[in-house]
N, C-alpha and C positions, 0 to 999 in steps of 0.2 A: 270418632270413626275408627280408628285405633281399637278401640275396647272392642267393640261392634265386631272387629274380624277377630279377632283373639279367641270369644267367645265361644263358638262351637269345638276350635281346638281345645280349650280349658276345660270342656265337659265332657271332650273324648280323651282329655289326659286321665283319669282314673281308672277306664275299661282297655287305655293301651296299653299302660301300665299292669295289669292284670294280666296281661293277653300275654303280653313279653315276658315277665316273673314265672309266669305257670303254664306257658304253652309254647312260647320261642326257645327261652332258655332249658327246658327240657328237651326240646325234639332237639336241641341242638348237641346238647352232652346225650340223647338216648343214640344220634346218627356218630358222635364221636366213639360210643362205648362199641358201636356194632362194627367200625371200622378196625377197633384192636382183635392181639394175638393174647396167649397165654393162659394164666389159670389160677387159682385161687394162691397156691403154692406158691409159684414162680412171680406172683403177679401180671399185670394186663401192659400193654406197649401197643403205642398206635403204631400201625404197621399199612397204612392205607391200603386195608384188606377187603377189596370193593368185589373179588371173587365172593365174597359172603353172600351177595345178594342172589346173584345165580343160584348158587349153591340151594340156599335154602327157599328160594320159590322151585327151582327142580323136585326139590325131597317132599315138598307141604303143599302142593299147590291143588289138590285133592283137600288139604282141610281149609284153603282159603275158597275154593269154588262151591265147598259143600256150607260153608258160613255166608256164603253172600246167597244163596240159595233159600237156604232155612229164615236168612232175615229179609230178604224179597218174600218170600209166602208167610213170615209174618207179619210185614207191614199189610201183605196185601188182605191176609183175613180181618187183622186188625179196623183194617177200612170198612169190610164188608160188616163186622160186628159195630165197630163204633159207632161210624154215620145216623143208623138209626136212631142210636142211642142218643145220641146230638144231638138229632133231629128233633126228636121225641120232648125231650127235657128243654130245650130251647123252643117250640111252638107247642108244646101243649104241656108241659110241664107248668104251669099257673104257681100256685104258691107252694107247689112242692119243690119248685129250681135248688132250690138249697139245699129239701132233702136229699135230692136226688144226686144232686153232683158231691155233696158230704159221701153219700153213698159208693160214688164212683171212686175219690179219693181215700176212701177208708182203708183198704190195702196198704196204703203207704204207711198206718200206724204200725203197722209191723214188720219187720226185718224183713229184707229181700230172700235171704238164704231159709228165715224158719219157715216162708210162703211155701219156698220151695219143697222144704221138708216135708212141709205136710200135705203138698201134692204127690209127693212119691208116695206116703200111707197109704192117701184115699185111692191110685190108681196101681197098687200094688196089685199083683197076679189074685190074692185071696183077701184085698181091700175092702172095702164096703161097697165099692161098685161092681166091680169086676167079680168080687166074689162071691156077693148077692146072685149076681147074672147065671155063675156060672151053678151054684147051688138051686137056680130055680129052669136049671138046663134051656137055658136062651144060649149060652156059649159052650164052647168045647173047654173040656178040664186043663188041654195044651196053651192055649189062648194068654197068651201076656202082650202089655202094653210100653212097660216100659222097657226104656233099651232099645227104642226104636225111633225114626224119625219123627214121625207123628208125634211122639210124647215130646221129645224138644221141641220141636214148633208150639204141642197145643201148651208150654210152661213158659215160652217165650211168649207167642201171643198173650196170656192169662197176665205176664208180669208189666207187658208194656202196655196193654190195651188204655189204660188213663191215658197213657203221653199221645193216641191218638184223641181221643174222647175232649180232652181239655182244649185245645185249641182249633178242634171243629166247631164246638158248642161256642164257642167268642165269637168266632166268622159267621157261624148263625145267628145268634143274638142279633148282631148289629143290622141287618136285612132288615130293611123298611118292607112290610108290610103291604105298602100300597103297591110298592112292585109289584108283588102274585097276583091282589086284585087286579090292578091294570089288565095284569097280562090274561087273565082270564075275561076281563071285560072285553078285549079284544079277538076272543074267541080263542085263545090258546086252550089245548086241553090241559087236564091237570100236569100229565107226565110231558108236555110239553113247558109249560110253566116252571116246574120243577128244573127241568135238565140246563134252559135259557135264562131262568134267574137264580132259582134257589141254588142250584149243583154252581152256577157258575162265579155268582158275589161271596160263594164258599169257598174257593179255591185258595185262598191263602192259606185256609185256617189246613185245608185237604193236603198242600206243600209242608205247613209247619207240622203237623200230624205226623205224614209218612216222613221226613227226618228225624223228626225225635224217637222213632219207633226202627226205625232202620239202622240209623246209626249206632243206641247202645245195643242193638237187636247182633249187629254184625260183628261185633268184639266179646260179648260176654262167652261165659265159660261155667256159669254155677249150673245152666240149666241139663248143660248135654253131661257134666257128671254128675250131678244128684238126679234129677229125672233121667239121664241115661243114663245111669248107674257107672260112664267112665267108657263105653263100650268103643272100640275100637272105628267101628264103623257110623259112630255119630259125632263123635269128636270134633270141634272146631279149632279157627285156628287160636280160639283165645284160650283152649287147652293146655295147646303144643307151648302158648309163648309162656304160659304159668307153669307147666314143666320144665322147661329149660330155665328160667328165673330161679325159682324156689327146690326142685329136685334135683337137676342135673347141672348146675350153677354154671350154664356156657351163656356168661353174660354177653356174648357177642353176636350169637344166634338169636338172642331172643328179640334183643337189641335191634336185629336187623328185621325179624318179622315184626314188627312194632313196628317200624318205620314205614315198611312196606305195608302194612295193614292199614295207618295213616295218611299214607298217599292214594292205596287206590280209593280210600273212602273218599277223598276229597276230590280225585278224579270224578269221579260217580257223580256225587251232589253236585260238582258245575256241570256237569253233563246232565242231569237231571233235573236243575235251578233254570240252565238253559235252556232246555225243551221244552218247558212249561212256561218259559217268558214271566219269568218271577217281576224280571222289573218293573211289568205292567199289570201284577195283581195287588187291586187295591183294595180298603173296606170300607 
């Protein structure tokens, strides 16, 4: 009996241990670093300097509202594009499932940043799209795309769409079948069928979807300077905390929006985990 209880702690001893190595003991030295004073020079002194937090949600708090923005409308087109595709590949996808999801994942055979690169090309002002368009006078010769909100959204969306896609397509798989018939046997229409079974024995895969899409959707920083080209007014805040890091070396600023970008995200997600009553979606 002994063993018996031990058990499930013994096989969550490997992933607590992970969790603590690479996710306690950092927040904990990134929440020490934000509390000190000084400077490269002089060096760093904890000075339990907690005026920091004000401070720099005062100064940033325009690039944290405009990043929870841009990754709220990109989980949510993500949805609106994925789903189908889920849908699609999971009930009529027959012996092409494999092509099809190989297909979805192919992206990831290539660098997140060359992806990016070569979306700024293609959507460059005199690109091949844009400036097909505008040579075949559909657009005005003024007309550019990037450097604008829209293009970070539509490079966010483009880069996370799989992490919605992947685990729709699992929560649809596993749907019995005879659900729909039933519920069509019983007179349901289709889009009633859909919304009562199909939308609903989806819901986990719909939860794990829009976190994996929101969450690195709300910290990244490649898409708003290489598709934004860096522009002041699309900026987010995982910008601001790579500038303070790596150019302006105020490891205590950055330290502190890191922190605070860590917490409201996790605010979020139980606020977001528990409106949807995660605990009672099953598959």
């Amino acid at each position: 009996m002994g063993r018996r209880r031990l058990t499930p702690y013994l096989l969550l001893l490997p992933g607590g241990l992970w969790l603590l190595v690479f996710f306690a003991i950092p927040m904990a030295i990134m929440l020490s670093v934000s509390l000190q004073e000084g400077s490269l020079d002089t060096g760093y002194q904890l000075t339990w300097n907690f005026g920091i937090y004000p401070a720099v949600i005062g100064e940033f708090w325009e690039q944290f509202v405009r990043s929870a923005v841009y990754a709220l409308t990109t989980t949510a087109l993500a949805m609106l594009i994925g789903y189908p595709m889920a849908y699609t590949i999971a009930f009529h996808g027959g012996r092409l499932k494999t092509a099809l999801l190989f297909v979805v994942i192919l992206p990831f055979f290539v660098s997140f940043v060359i992806r990016t690169l070569n979306w700024r090309m293609v959507l460059s002002d005199n690109g091949i799209v844009f400036g097909t368009l505008k040579d075949a006078g559909m657009l005005d010769q003024s007309f550019h795309f990037l450097a604008t909100p829209a293009s970070v959204i539509f490079g966010l969306t483009y880069n996370f769409l799989p992490f919605m896609i992947l685990p729709l397509y699992v929560a649809l798989e596993k749907i019995d079948r005879r659900l729909i018939e039933a519920a069509t046997d019983l007179y349901a229409s289709r889009l009633q069928a859909f919304w009562r079974i199909t939308f609903t024995l989806s819901l986990p895969g719909v939860v794990a979807g829009s976190l994996l899409t929101f969450i690195p959707a709300i910290g990244d920083f490649i898409n708003a300077e290489v598709i934004g080209a860096g522009s002041p007014q699309v900026q987010m805040i995982g910008n601001i905390i790579q500038f303070k890091y790596i150019n302006a070396n105020d490891y205590p600023a950055a330290a502190a929006l890191s922190f605070v970008l860590v917490i409201g995200v996790t605010i979020l997600v139980a606020a977001y985990s528990r409106a949807v009553g995660t605990e009672r979606l099953t598959t």
